[in-house]
C-alpha positions as protocol buffer text, in pm:
chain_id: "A"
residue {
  index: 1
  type: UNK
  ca { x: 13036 y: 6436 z: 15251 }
}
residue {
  index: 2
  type: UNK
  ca { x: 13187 y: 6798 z: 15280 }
}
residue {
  index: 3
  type: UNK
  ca { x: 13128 y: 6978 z: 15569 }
}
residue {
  index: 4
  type: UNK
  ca { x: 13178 y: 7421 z: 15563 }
}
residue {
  index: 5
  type: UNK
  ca { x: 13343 y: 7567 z: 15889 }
}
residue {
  index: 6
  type: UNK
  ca { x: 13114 y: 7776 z: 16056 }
}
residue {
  index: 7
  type: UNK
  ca { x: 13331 y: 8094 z: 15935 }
}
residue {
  index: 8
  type: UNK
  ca { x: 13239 y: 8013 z: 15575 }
}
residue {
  index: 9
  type: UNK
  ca { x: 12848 y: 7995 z: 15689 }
}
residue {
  index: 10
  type: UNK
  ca { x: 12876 y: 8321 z: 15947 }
}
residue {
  index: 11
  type: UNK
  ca { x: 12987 y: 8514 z: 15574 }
}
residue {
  index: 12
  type: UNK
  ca { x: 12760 y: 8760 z: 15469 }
}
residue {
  index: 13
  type: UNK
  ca { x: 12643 y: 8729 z: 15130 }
}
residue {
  index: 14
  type: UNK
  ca { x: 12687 y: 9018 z: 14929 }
}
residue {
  index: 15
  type: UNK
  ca { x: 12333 y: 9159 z: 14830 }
}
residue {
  index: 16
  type: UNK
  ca { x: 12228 y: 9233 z: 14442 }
}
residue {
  index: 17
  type: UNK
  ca { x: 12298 y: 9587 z: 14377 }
}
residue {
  index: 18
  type: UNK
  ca { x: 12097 y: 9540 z: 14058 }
}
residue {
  index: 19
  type: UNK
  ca { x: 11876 y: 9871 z: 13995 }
}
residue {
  index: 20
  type: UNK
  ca { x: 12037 y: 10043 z: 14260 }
}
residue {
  index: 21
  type: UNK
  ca { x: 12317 y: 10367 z: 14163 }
}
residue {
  index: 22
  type: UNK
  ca { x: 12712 y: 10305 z: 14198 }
}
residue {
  index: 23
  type: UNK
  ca { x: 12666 y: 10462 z: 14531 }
}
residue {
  index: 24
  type: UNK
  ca { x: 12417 y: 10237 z: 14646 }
}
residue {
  index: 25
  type: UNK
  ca { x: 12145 y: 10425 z: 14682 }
}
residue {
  index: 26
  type: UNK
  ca { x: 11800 y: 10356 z: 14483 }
}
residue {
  index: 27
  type: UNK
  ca { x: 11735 y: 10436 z: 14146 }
}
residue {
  index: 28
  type: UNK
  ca { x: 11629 y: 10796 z: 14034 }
}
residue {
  index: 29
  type: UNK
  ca { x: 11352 y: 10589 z: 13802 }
}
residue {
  index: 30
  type: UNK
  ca { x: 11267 y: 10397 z: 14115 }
}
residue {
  index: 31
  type: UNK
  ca { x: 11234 y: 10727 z: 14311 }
}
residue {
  index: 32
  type: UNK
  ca { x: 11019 y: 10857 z: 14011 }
}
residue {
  index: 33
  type: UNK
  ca { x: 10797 y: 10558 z: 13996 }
}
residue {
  index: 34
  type: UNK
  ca { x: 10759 y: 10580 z: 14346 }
}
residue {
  index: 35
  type: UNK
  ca { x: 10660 y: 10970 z: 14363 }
}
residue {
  index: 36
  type: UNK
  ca { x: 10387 y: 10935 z: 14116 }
}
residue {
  index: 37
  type: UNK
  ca { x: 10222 y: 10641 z: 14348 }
}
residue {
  index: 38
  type: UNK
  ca { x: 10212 y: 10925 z: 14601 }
}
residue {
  index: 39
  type: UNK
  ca { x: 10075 y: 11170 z: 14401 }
}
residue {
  index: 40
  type: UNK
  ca { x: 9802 y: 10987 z: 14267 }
}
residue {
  index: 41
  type: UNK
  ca { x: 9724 y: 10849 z: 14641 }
}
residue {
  index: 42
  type: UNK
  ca { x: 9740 y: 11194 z: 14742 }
}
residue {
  index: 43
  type: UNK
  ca { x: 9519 y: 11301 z: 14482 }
}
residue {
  index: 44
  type: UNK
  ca { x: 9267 y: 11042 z: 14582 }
}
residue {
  index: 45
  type: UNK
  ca { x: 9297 y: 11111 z: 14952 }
}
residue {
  index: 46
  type: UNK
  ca { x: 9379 y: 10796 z: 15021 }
}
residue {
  index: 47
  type: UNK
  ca { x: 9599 y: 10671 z: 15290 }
}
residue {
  index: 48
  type: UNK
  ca { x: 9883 y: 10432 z: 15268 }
}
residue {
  index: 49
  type: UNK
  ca { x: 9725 y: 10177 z: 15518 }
}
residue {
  index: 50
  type: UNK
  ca { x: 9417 y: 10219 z: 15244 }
}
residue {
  index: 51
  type: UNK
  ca { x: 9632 y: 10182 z: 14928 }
}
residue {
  index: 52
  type: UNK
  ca { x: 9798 y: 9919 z: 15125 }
}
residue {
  index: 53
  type: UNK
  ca { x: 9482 y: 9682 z: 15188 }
}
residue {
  index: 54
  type: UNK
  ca { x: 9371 y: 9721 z: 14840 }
}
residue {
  index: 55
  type: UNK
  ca { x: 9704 y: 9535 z: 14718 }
}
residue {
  index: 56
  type: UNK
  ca { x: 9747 y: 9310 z: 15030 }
}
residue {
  index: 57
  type: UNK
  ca { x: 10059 y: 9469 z: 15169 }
}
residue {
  index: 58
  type: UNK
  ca { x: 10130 y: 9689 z: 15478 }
}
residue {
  index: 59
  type: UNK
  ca { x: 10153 y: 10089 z: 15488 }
}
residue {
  index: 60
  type: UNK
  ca { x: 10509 y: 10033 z: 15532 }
}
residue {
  index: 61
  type: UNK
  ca { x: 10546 y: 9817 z: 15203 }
}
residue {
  index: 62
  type: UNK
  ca { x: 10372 y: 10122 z: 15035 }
}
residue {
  index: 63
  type: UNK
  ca { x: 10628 y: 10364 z: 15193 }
}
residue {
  index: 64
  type: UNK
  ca { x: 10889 y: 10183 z: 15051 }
}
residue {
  index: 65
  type: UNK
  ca { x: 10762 y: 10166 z: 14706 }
}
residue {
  index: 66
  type: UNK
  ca { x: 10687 y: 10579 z: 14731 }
}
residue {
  index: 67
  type: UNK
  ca { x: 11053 y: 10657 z: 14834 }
}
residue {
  index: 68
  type: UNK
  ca { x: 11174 y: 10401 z: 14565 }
}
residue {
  index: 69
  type: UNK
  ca { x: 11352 y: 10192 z: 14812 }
}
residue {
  index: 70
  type: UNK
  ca { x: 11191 y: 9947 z: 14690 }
}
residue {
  index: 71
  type: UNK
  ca { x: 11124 y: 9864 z: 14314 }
}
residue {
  index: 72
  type: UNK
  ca { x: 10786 y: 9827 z: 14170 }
}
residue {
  index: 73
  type: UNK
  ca { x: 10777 y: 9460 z: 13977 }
}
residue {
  index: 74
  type: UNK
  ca { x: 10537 y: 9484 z: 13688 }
}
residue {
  index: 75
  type: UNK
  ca { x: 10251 y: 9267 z: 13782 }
}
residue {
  index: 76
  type: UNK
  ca { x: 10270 y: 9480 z: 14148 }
}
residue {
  index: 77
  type: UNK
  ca { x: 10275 y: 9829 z: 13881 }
}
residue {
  index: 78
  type: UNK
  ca { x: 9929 y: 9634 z: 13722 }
}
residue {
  index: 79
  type: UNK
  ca { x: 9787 y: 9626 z: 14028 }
}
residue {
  index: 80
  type: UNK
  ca { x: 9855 y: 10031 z: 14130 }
}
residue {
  index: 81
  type: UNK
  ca { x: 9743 y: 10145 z: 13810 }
}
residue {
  index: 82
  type: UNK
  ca { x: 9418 y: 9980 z: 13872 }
}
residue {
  index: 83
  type: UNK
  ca { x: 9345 y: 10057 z: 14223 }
}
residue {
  index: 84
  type: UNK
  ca { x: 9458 y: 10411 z: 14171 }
}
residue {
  index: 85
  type: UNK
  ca { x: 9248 y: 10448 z: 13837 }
}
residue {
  index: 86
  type: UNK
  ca { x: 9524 y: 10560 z: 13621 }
}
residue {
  index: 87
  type: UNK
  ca { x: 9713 y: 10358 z: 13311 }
}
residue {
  index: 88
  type: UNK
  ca { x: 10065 y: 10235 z: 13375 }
}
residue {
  index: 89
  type: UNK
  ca { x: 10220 y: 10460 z: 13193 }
}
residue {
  index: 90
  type: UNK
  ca { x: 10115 y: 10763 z: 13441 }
}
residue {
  index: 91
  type: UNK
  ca { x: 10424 y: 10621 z: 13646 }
}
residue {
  index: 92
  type: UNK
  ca { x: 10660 y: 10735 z: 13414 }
}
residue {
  index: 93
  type: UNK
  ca { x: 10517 y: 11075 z: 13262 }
}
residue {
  index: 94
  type: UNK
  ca { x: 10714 y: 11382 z: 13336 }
}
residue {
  index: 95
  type: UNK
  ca { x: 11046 y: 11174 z: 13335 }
}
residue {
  index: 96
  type: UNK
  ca { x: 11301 y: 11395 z: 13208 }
}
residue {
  index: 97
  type: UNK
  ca { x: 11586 y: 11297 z: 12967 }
}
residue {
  index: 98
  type: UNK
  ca { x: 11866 y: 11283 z: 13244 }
}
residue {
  index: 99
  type: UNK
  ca { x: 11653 y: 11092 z: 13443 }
}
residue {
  index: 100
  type: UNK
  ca { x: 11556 y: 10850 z: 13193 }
}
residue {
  index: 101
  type: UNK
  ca { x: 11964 y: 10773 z: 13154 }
}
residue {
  index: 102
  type: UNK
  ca { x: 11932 y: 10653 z: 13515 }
}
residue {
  index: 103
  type: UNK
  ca { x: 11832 y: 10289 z: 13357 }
}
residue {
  index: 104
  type: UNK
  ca { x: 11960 y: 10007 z: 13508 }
}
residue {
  index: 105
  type: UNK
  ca { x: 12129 y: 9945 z: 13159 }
}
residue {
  index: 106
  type: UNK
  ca { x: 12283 y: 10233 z: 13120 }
}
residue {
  index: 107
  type: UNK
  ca { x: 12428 y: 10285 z: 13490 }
}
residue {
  index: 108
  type: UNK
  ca { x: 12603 y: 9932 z: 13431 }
}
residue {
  index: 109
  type: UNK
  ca { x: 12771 y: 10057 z: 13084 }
}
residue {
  index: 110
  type: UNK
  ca { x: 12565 y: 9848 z: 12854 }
}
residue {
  index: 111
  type: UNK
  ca { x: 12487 y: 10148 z: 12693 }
}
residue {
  index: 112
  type: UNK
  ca { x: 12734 y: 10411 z: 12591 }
}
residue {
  index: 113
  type: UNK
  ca { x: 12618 y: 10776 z: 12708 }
}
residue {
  index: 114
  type: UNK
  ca { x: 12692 y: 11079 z: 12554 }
}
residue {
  index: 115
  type: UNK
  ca { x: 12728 y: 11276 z: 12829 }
}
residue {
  index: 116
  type: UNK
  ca { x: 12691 y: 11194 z: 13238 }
}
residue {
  index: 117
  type: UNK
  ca { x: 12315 y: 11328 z: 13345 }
}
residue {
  index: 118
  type: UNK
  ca { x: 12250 y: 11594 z: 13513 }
}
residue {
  index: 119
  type: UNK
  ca { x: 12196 y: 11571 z: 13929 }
}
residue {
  index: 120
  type: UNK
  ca { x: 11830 y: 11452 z: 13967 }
}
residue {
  index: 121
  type: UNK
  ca { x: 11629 y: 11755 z: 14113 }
}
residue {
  index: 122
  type: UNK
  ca { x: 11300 y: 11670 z: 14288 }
}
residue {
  index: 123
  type: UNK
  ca { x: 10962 y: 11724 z: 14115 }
}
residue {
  index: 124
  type: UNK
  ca { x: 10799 y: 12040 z: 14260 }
}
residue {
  index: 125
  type: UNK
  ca { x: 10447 y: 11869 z: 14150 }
}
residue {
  index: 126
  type: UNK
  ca { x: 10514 y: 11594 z: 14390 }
}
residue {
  index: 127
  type: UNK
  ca { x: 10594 y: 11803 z: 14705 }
}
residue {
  index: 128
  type: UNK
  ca { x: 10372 y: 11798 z: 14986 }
}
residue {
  index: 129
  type: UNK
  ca { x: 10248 y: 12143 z: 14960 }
}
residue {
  index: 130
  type: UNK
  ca { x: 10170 y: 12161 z: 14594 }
}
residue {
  index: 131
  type: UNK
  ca { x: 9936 y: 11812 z: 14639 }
}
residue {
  index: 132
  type: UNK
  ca { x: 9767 y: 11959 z: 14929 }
}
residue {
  index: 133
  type: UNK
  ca { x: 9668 y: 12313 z: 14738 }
}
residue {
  index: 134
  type: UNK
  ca { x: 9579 y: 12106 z: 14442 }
}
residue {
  index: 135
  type: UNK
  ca { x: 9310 y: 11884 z: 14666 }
}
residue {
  index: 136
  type: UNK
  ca { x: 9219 y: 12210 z: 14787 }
}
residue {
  index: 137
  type: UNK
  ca { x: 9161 y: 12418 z: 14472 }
}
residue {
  index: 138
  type: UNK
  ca { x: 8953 y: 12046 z: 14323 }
}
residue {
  index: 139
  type: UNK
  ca { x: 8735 y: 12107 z: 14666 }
}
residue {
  index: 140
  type: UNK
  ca { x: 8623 y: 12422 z: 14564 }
}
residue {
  index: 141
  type: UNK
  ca { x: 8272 y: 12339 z: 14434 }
}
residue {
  index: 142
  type: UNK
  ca { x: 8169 y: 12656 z: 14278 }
}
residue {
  index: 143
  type: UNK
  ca { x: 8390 y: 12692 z: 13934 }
}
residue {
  index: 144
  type: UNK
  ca { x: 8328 y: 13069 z: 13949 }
}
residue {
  index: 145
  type: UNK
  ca { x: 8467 y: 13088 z: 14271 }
}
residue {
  index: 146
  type: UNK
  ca { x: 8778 y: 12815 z: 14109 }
}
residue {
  index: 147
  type: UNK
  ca { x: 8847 y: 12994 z: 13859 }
}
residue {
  index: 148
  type: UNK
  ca { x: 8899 y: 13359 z: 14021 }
}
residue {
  index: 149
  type: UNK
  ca { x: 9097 y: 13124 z: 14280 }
}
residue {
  index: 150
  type: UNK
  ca { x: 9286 y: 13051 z: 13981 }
}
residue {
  index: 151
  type: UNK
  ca { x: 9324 y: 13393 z: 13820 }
}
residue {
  index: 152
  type: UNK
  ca { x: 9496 y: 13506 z: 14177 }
}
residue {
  index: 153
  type: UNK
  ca { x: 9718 y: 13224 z: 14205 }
}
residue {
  index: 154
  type: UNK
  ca { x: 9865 y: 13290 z: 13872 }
}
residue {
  index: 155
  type: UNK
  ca { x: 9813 y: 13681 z: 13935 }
}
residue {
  index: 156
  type: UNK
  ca { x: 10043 y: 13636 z: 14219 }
}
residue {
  index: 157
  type: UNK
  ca { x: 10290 y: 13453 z: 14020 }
}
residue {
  index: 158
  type: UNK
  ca { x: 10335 y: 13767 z: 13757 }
}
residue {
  index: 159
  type: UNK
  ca { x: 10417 y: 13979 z: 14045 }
}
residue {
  index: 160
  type: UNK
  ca { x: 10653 y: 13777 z: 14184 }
}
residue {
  index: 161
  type: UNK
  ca { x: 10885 y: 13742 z: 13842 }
}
């Protein structure tokens, strides 16, 4: 029988870096994937404790799939697209060509790109702010009233430019 020293158990294994960047940190996709489970919860006004219970996991689960710390599996992405009422392939709408070079594949070279991508920029349609007015303007019951709302937002905008 073979006995290991107690050095070779105290060794930290080295954890899979599979999805993640070179630099370690998670996957642009991931992050992407992630955002557009937040702005569909948003949307719905649902909470992550809520979103949670509906897939049997805890708030913080959810808050790791929204920052993309953790990756989605595909039965798990089945599941969000039905509680949250939208198909599967809502997740990855609005991906942009440098971010869809961010594959797993490609980052580990089985791929050959033609040129690096581009720094990923955040989505302005998944900030906060833009969420919240967008909840607000859907609130607006009277579509006269929604639709001058809209004239002035995009009024505003012209001046601005």
């Amino acid at each position: 029988m073979v006995e290991t020293t107690r050095k070779e158990k105290a060794t930290p294994r080295k954890g899979s870096s599979r999805g993640r960047t070179p630099s370690g940190k998670p996957n642009p996709i991931d992050v992407h994937v992630g955002g557009r489970v937040r702005l569909r919860r948003t949307l719905l006004g649902m909470s992550q404790e809520k979103l949670g219970d509906a897939l049997g996991l805890t708030f913080q689960q959810v808050q790791k799939y929204e920052r993309g710390a953790n990756r989605v599996g595909a039965s798990r992405l089945f599941d969000l697209s039905r509680v949250l009422d939208v198909p599967v392939s809502f997740f990855f709408d609005d991906m942009n060509d440098e971010l869809k070079a961010q594959s797993p594949a490609l980052i580990a070279g089985m791929t050959a790109l033609e040129e690096p991508p581009a720094h990923f920029e955040h989505d302005p349609l998944a900030k906060r702010e833009t969420l919240e007015l967008v909840r607000a303007y859907y609130r607006i019951a009277d579509p006269q009233v929604r639709k001058r709302v809209y004239e002035l937002a995009k009024a505003l905008a012209d001046s601005s430019d």
